[in-house]
C-alpha positions as semicolon CSV with decimal commas, in nm:
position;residue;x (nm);y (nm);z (nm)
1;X;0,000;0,000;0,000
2;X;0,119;0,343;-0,093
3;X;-0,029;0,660;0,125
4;X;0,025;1,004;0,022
5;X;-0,055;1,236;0,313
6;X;-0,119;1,607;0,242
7;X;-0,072;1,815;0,545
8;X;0,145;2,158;0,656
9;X;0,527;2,159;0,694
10;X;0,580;2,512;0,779
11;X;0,579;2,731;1,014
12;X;0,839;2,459;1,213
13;X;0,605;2,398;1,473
14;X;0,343;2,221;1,236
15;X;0,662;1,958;1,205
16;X;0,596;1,861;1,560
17;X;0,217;1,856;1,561
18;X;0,119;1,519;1,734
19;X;-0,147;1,525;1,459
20;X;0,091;1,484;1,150
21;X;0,413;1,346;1,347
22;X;0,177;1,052;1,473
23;X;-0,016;0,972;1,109
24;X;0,351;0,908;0,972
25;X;0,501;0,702;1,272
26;X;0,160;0,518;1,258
27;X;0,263;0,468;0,883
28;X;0,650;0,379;0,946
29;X;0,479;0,116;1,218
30;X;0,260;0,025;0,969
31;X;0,545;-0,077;0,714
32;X;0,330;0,156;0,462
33;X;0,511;0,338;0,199
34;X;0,375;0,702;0,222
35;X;0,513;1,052;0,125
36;X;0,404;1,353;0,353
37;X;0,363;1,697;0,103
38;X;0,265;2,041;0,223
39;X;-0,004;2,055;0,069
40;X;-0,068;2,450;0,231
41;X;0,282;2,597;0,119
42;X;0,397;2,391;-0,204
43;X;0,217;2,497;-0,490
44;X;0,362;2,155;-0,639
45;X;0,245;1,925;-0,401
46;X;-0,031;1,795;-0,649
47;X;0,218;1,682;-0,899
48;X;0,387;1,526;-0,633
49;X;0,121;1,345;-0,517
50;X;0,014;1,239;-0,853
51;X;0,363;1,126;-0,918
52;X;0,418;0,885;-0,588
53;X;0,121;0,681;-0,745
54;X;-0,014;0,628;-0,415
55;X;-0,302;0,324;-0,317
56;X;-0,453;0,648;-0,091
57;X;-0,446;1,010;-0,097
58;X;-0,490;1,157;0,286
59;X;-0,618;1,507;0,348
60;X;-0,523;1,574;0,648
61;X;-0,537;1,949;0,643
62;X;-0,810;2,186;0,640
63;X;-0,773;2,420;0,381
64;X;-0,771;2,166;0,130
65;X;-1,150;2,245;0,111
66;X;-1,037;2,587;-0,048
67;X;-0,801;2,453;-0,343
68;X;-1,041;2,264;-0,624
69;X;-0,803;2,316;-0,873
70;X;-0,547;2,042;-0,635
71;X;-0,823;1,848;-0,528
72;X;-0,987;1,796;-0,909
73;X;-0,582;1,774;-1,034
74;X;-0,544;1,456;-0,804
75;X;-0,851;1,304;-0,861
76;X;-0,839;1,311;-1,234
77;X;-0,490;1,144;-1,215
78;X;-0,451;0,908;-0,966
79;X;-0,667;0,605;-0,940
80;X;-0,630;0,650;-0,539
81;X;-0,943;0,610;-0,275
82;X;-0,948;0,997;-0,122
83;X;-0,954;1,051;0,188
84;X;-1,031;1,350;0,442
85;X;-1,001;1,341;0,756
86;X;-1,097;1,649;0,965
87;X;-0,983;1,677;1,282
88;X;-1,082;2,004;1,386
89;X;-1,433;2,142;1,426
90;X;-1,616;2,413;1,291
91;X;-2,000;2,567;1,286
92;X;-2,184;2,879;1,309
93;X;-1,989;2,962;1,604
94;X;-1,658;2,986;1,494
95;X;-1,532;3,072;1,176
96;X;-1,790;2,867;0,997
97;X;-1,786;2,653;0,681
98;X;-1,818;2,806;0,281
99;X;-2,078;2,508;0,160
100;X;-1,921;2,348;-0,154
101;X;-1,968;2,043;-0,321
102;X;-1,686;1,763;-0,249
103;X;-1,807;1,453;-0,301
104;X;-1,636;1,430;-0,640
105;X;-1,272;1,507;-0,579
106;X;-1,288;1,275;-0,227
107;X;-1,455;0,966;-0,161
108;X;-1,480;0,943;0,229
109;X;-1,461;1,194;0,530
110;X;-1,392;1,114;0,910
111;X;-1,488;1,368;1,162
112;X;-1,334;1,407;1,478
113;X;-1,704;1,457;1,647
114;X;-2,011;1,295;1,617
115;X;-2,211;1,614;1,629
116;X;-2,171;1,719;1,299
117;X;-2,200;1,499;1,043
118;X;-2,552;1,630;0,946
119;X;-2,351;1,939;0,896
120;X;-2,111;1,847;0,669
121;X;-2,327;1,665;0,469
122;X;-2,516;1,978;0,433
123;X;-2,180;2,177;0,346
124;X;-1,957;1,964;0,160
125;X;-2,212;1,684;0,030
126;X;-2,006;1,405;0,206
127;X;-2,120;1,106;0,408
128;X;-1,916;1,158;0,708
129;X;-1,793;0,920;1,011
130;X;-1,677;0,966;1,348
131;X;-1,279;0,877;1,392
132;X;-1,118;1,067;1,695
133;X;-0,781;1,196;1,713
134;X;-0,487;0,987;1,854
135;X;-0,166;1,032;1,964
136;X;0,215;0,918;1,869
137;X;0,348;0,642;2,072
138;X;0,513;0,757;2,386
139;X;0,602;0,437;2,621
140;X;0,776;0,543;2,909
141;X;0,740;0,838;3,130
142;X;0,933;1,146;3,109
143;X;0,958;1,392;3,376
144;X;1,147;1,701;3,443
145;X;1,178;1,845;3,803
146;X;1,119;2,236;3,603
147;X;0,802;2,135;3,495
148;X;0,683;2,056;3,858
149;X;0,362;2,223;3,872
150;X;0,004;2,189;4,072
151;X;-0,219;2,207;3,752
152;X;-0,066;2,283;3,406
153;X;-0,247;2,412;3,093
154;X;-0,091;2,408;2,759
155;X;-0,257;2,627;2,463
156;X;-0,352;2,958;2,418
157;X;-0,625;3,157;2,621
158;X;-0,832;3,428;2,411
159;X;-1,128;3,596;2,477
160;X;-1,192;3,711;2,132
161;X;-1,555;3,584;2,018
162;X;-1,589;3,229;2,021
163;X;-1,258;3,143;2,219
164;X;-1,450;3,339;2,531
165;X;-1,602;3,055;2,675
166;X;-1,324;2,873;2,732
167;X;-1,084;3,103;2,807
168;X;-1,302;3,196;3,111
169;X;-1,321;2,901;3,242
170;X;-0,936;2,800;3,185
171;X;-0,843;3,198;3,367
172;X;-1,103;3,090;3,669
173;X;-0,947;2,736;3,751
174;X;-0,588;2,859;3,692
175;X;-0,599;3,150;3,921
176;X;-0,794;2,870;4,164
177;X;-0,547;2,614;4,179
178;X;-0,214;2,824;4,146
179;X;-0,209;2,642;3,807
180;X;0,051;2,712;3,512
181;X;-0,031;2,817;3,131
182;X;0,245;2,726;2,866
183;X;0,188;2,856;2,486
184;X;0,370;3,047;2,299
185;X;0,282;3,236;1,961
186;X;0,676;3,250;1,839
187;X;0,723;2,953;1,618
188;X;1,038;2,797;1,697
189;X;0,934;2,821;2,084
190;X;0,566;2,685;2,023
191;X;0,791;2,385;1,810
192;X;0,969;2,339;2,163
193;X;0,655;2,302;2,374
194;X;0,528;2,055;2,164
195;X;0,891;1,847;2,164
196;X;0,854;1,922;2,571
197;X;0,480;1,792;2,623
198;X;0,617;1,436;2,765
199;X;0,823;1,654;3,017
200;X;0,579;1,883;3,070
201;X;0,232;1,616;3,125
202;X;0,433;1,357;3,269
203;X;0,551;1,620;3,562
204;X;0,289;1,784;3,583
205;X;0,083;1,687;3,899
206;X;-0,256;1,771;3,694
207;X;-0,303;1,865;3,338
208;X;-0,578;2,023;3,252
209;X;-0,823;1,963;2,884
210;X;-1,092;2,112;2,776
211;X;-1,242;2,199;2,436
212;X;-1,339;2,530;2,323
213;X;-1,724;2,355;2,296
214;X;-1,816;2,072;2,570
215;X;-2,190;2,017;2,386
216;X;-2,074;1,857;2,129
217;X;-2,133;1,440;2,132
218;X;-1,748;1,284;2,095
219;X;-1,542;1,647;2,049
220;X;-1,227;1,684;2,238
221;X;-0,934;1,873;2,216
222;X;-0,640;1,674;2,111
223;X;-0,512;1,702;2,488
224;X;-0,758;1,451;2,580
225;X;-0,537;1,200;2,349
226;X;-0,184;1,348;2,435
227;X;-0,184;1,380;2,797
228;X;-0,242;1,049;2,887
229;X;-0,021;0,880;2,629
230;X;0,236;1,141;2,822
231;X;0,193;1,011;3,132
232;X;-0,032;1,291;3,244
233;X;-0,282;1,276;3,539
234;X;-0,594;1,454;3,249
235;X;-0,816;1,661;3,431
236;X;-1,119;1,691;3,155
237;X;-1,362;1,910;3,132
238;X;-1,706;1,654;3,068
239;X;-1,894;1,671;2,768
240;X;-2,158;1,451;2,583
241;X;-2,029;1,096;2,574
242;X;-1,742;1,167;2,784
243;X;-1,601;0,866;2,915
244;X;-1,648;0,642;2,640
245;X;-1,286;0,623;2,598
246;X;-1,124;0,657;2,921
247;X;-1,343;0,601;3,225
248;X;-1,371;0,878;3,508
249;X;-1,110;0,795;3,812
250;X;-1,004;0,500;3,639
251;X;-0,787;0,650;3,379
252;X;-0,856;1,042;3,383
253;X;-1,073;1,214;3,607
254;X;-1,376;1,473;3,479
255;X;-1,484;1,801;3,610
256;X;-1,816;1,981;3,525
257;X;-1,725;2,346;3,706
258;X;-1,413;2,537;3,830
259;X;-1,541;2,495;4,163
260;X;-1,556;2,141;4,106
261;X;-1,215;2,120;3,891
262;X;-1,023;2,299;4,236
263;X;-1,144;2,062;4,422
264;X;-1,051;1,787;4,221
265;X;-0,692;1,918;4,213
266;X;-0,656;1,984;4,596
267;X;-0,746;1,608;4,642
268;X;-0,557;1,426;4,434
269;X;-0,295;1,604;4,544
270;X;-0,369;1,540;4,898
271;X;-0,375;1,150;4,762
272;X;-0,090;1,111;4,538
273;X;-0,098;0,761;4,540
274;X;-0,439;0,756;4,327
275;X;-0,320;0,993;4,158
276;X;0,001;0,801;4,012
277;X;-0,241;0,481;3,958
278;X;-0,488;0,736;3,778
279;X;-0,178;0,853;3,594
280;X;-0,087;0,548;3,478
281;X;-0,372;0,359;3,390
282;X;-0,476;0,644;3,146
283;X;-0,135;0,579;2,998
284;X;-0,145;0,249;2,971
285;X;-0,511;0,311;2,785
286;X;-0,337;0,554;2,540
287;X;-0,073;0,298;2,424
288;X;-0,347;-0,007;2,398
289;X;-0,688;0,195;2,205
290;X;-0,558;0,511;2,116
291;X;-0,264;0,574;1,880
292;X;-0,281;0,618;1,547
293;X;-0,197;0,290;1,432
294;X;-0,527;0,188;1,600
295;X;-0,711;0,515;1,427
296;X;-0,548;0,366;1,094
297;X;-0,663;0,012;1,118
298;X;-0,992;0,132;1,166
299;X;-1,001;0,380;0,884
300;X;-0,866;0,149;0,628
301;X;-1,122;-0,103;0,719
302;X;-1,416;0,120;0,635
303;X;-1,272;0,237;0,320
């Protein structure tokens, strides 16, 4: 089988997004032949793509949806199955979606939620299916004695329009728990957090995810994938369907207010020793049901 993944190679932190460095380990793992093109900067990637002859063609980037002319180049040359796999979400209350017809330059779409496939079927005339995030294989624990905090939150906090929500929330239980936010908008440093996140989760005592919506069935951020395979004790903020994947005090533990979240923290820091079983039950989770090779084996077997 060959794959040809389209994704984003530049601005240097997109080379250590746990999204695109885990679908190519999970291919390497796989013994797959693949070729990853930047398919946002390189106004050649198409060619390239058409000339690796691959078995599948992998969106995994966005703004694919706004290049036809790449998308209709690809399809008319390669005698691949197309695939599109979204990973991020969008509606009304965000930037929204520009409704356009894909269904004949790709032949399936997976959705990182289960809310919106109505949606996108409305949008982008595409049968979609629900196929969560992952993360790359991390199997030991990595700590680092500078990243000893009470409760740590990686990401950015904005309170520009549909961010707000969140970013409330995140401000309240930081300033509750003496907790710890790490982002960064220069590139090369935001490339470092991401190298440091297995440092960072893993010494962490908590580490804190929530979406910027928690009303959506099956939406997460990617933290609720990357924090346990780190070793992280995942405080997560519950939504619809929430432990379907990792069960409440078994292998993260789930909040519903920042009242509720300060408590949480105060506790299990009061109890470290649940805390380190939490820890690494959630870990050992990650590595079993969700890495990418497992999002991979199930992808391929609906397509």
């Amino acid at each position: 089988m060959r794959v040809a993944v389209c994704g984003c190679k530049y601005p240097e932190y997109e080379l250590e997004c746990p999204h695109f460095k885990g679908i190519q380990e999970a291919l390497s793992k796989m013994n797959i032949d693949y070729i990853f093109v930047d398919s946002m900067y390189d106004s050649s990637f198409a060619d390239k793509v058409i000339e690796f002859k691959p078995d599948i063609v992998l969106y995994a980037y966005s703004d694919i949806v706004y290049n036809p002319w790449a998308r209709n180049k690809i399809k008319n040359n390669t005698d691949a199955k197309i695939i599109f796999w979204f990973g991020d979400y969008r509606d009304e209350r965000t930037r929204g979606t520009i409704k356009t017809d894909l269904s004949k330059t790709i032949d399936k779409m997976f959705v990182s939620n289960k809310g919106q496939k109505k949606y996108y079927k409305y949008y982008y005339n595409l049968e979609a299916e629900y196929l969560p995030l992952a993360c790359y294989e991390i199997k030991e624990r990595h700590t680092d004695p500078k990243y000893k905090e009470s409760l740590v939150f990686i990401g950015q906090i904005s309170d520009v329009n549909w961010r707000s929500k969140r970013a409330k929330i995140v401000s309240d239980i930081l300033k509750r728990t003496n907790g710890k936010q790490i982002n960064s908008t220069d590139d090369k440093k935001r490339a470092n957090i991401y190298r440091k996140m297995p440092e960072i989760y893993g010494t962490a005592d908590v580490s804190l995810d929530i979406s910027h919506f928690w009303d959506v069935p099956g939406y997460t951020s990617n933290r609720s994938w990357i924090i346990p395979m780190c070793s992280g004790f995942c405080l997560t903020k519950k939504y619809p369907d929430y432990d379907e994947f990792f069960k409440d005090k078994v292998h993260k533990v789930y909040f519903e207010t920042s009242e509720e979240a300060e408590k949480l923290v105060k506790y299990y820091q009061e109890h470290p020793k649940e805390r380190e079983e939490i820890r690494e039950a959630g870990h050992q989770e990650a590595l079993k049901n969700h890495t990418y090779v497992n999002r991979f084996k199930t992808m391929f077997n609906k397509i």
